[in-house]
N, C-alpha and C positions, 0 to 999 in steps of 0.2 A: 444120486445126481444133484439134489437139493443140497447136500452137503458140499459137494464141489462148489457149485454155483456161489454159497456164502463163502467160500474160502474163498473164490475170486474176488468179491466184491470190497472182500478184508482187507486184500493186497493190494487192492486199486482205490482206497480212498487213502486221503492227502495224512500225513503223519504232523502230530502236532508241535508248533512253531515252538522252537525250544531258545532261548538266549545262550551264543556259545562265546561271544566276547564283548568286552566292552570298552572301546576306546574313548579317549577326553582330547580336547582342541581350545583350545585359547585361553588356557588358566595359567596366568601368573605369581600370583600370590598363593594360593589353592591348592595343595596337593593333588594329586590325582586319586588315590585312595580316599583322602576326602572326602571329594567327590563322588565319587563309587559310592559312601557307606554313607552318605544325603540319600541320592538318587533311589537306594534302598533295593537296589539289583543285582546280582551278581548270575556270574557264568552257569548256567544248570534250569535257572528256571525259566518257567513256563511264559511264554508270548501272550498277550493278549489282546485283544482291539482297545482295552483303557490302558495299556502301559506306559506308552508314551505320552497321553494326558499327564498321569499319576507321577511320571518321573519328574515333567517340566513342572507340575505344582510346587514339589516336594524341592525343588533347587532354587524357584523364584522366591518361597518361604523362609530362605535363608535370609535374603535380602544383601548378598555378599556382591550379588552379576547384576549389569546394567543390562544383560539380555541372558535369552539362554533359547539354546534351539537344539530338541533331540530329534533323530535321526531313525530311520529305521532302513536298515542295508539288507542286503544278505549275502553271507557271507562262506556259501559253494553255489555254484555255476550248477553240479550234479546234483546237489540235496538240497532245496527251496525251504527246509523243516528247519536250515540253520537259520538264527540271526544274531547280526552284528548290531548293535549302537553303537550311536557315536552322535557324544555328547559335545555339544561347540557351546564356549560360556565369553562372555565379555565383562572384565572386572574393571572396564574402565582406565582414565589413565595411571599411570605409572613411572616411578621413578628407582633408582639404583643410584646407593648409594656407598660412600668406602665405610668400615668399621673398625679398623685398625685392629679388628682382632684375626691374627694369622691362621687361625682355626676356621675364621668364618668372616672372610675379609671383606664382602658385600652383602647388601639385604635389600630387598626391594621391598617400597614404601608404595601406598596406593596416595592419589593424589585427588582432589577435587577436579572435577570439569568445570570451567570457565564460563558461566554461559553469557556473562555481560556482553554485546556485540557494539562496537564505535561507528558510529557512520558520519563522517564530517557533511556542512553545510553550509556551502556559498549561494550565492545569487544576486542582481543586479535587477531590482524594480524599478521604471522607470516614475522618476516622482518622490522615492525613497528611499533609493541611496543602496550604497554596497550591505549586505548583511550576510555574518557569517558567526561560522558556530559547528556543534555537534548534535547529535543525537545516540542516545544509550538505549538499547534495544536489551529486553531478557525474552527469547525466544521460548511458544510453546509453555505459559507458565497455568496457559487452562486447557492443554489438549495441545493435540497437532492444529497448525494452521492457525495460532495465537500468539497473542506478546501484549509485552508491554512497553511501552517507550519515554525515555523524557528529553522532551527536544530543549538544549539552550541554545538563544541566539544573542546576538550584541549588532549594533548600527541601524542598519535602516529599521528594524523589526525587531526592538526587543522583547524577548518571548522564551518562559518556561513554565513547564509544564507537568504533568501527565496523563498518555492515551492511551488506552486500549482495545486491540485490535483483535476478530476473531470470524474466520470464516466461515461455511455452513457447508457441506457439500449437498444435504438434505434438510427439511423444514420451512417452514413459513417463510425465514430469513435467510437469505445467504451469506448476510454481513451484517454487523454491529459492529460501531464506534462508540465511545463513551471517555471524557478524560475534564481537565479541567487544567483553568492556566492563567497567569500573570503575563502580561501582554502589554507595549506599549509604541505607538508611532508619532510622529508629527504628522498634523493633519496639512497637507500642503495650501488647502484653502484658506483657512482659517490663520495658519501658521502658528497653530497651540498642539500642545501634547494632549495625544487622547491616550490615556490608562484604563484599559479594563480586569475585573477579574471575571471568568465566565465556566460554568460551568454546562454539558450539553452531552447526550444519549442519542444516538442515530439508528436505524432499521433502513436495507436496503434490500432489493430482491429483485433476482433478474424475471421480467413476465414474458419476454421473448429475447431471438436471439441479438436484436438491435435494439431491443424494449427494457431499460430499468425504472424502478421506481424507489423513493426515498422516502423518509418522514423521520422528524426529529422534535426535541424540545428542550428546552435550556432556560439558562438564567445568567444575568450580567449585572454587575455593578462598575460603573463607566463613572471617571473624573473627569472634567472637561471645564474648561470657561463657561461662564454665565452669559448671557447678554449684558447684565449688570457689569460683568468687569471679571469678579472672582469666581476661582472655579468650584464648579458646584459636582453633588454627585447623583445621580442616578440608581436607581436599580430598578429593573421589569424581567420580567417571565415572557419568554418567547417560543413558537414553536410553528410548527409549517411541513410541507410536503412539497415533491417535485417528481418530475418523469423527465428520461430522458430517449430520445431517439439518435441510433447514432449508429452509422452502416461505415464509416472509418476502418479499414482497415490497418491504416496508419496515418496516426494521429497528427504527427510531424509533417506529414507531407499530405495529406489524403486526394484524391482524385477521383474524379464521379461519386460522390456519394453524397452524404448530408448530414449534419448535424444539428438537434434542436432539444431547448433545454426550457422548461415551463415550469417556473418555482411561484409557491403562496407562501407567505408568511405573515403570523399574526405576532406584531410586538407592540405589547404594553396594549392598547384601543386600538393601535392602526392597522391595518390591514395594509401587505407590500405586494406586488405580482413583479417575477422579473420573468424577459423575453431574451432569450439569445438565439438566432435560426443562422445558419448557415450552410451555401450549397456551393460542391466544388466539382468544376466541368472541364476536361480535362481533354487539349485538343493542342496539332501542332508538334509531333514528340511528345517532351514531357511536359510541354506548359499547361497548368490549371490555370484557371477563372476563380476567383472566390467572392462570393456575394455575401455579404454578414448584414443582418439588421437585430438589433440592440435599444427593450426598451425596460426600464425599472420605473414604475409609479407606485404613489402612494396614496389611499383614499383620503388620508387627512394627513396635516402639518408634522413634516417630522423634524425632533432634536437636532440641532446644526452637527451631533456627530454621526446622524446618520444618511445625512444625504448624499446620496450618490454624486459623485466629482467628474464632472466634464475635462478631459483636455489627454494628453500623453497618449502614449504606447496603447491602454487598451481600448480606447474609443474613436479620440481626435490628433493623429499627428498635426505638428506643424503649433500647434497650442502647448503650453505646459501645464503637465496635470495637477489641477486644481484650481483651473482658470474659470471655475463657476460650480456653482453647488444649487440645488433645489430639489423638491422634493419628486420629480418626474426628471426622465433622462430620457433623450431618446439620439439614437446615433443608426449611420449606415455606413459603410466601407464597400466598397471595389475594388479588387487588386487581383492582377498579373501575377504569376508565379512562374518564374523561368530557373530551374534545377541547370545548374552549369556542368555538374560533376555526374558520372554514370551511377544508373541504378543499383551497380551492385557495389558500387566502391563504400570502404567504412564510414568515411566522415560524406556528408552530402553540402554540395555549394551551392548559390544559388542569388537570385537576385530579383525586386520584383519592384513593380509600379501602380501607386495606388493611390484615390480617391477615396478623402473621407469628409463627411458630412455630422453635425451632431448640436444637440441644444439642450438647455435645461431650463425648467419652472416652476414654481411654486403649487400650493394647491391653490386650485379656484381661478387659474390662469388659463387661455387655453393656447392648445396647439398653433393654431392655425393663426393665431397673433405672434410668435415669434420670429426671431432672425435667428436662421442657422449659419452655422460661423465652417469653414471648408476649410482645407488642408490636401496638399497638394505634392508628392516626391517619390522617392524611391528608397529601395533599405537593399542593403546585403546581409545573408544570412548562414551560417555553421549548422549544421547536423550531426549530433556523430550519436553513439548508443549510449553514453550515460550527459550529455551537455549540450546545450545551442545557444547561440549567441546571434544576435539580432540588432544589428545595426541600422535605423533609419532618418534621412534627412527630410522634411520636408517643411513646405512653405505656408505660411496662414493668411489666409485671406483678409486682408487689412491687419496684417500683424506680421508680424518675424519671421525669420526660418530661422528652424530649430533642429537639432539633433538630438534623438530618442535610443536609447540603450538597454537592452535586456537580457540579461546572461539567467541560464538555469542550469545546475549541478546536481545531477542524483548520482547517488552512486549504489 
């Protein structure tokens, strides 16, 4: 009976995994046999739980595939002991070309992959004019989720560079920026060329899901006018942190939410704080409310190329940018937002009516002794998913009506 028993138990455990073929998939240059006689396998033998490890090592070691993925089939419905691989390799691109010889009239050449990516750039700052240009991207040159890029531009903003970019899915950081760059605008105030060259390292990390925080530190050497007359040069070590809150679902249009951004920074002795809060209430359809208040100070006198400039598009319609410089800004805006065009349609219309208010001053000056200078109209505005365009008139209170222009191009 014992002898039965083990004869049953013979027949009923599982028979060992045996290899009975082996196919190849995506080799062009590569023989197949090749292949086969890398991978170090053939039809007869023994399966194992490392086989498939040991074959993909043994084909990545060639360093011939830009990928390689083995497989494990099987290869009867009735006997589960058979198996199939089935080896899939990527050799990358590829060309075919003629050879004039009638024996062997084409031959296929392996080619490099291109990884340089172009990405053009325009855009319309109001106060500095059209600029435009490219940027050259090499994707992934430290990991997935990296690059490197060197942006050139020409007109309102000339600027080149190089930056790099690298994301985190895990760790302390989610993102680092780091690059360095030759830079140059007309300062609208002053109406002198500022030239810098700057170099700077960034740390970012999400602390919640509306909650980031930043911190960075750099270096600049800035040509500018003197008070004297000629221009003189500069160089300071800078560095600062910021947090930002922001429940935006879209940034373009947002509605009920809020946005607020609380940056320090320490350059050269002075210590800077900038303010930006914004709240947008969204009633009527699709009309928002947006309320913005806008403050930058500084505890001591800062270089005339760093003070903050009153007037245009980002603070004071109805003024043109650069219609005052000091060392404290402070500005507030009210504006209507009325979306013409429907929710779901691609590009978005729209038009809206606004109230802006703003002043600038020295240190040692205060608040509550200045005159704020108002601004008074309306703008029509484009949306679409890579550009918007932003067109506003408005009028100044004991001064001009102007028109303010801002075009933005990502692609």
């Amino acid at each position: 009976m014992l002898a039965q028993l083990d004869a049953a138990a013979l027949r009923q455990s599982p028979a060992p995994e045996t290899i009975v073929a082996i196919q190849v998939h995506g080799n062009t240059l590569t023989p197949d046999a090749d292949i086969r006689t890398t991978a170090g396998i053939q039809p007869g033998d023994a399966f194992d739980a490392s086989t498939i490890e040991s074959v993909t090592r043994r084909l990545r070691d060639t360093r011939k595939f830009e990928s390689v993925q083995v497989l494990k089939r099987f290869a009867s419905i009735a006997d589960p002991s058979q198996i199939l691989i089935v080896i899939i390799v990527d050799e990358g691109p590829v060309r075919v070309e003629r050879t004039g010889d009638p024996d062997a009239p084409t031959r296929t050449i392996k080619t490099g992959r291109t990884k340089l990516m172009f990405l053009p750039m325009l855009g319309v700052e109001d106060g500095y004019g059209f600029t435009y240009g490219a940027r050259l991207t090499i994707p992934d040159p430290a990991g997935a989720n990296s690059r490197i890029s060197f942006p050139l531009t020409w007109g309102g903003d000339r600027h080149a560079g190089a930056e790099f970019d690298k994301t985190f899915d895990n760790g302390p950081l989610n993102r680092i920026t780091s690059g360095f760059a030759v830079s140059g605008r007309t300062n609208p105030y002053y109406e002198a060329d500022d030239n810098r060259l700057r170099f700077w390292i960034r740390g970012e990390r999400q602390l919640a899901k509306s909650v980031r925080a930043g911190g960075f530190i750099g270096a600049q050497r800035v040509s500018f006018p003197s008070a004297a007359g000629p221009r003189a040069t500069d160089s300071f070590g800078h560095g600062g942190a910021d947090i930002v809150f922001d429940t935006r679902l879209d940034p373009t249009l947002p509605r009920n939410a809020v946005y607020t951004r609380l940056a320090w920074e320490h350059i050269g002795s002075a210590n800077r704080t900038d303010l930006d809060a914004r709240g947008y209430i969204g009633f009527l359809g699709q009309t928002v409310a947006q309320l913005r208040v806008q403050r930058s100070d500084s505890d001591q006198t800062l270089a005339p190329y760093l003070k903050p400039l009153l007037g245009g598009m980002s603070n004071l319609r109805g003024f043109a940018t650069g219609t005052a410089a000091g060392d404290t800004l402070m500005a507030t805006s009210a504006e209507l937002i009325v979306p013409l065009s429907s929710p779901l349609s691609f590009a978005r219309l729209g038009v809206s009516a606004f109230i802006d208010a703003g002043t600038v001053y020295d240190e040692g000056q205060r608040l509550s002794d200045q005159t704020w200078k108002q601004g008074i109209g309306g703008s029509v505005w484009l949306s679409a998913a890579f550009f918007r365009v932003n067109v506003a008139v408005a009028h100044g209170k004991g001064a001009s009506t102007r028109a303010h222009v801002g075009v933005t191009v990502g692609f």
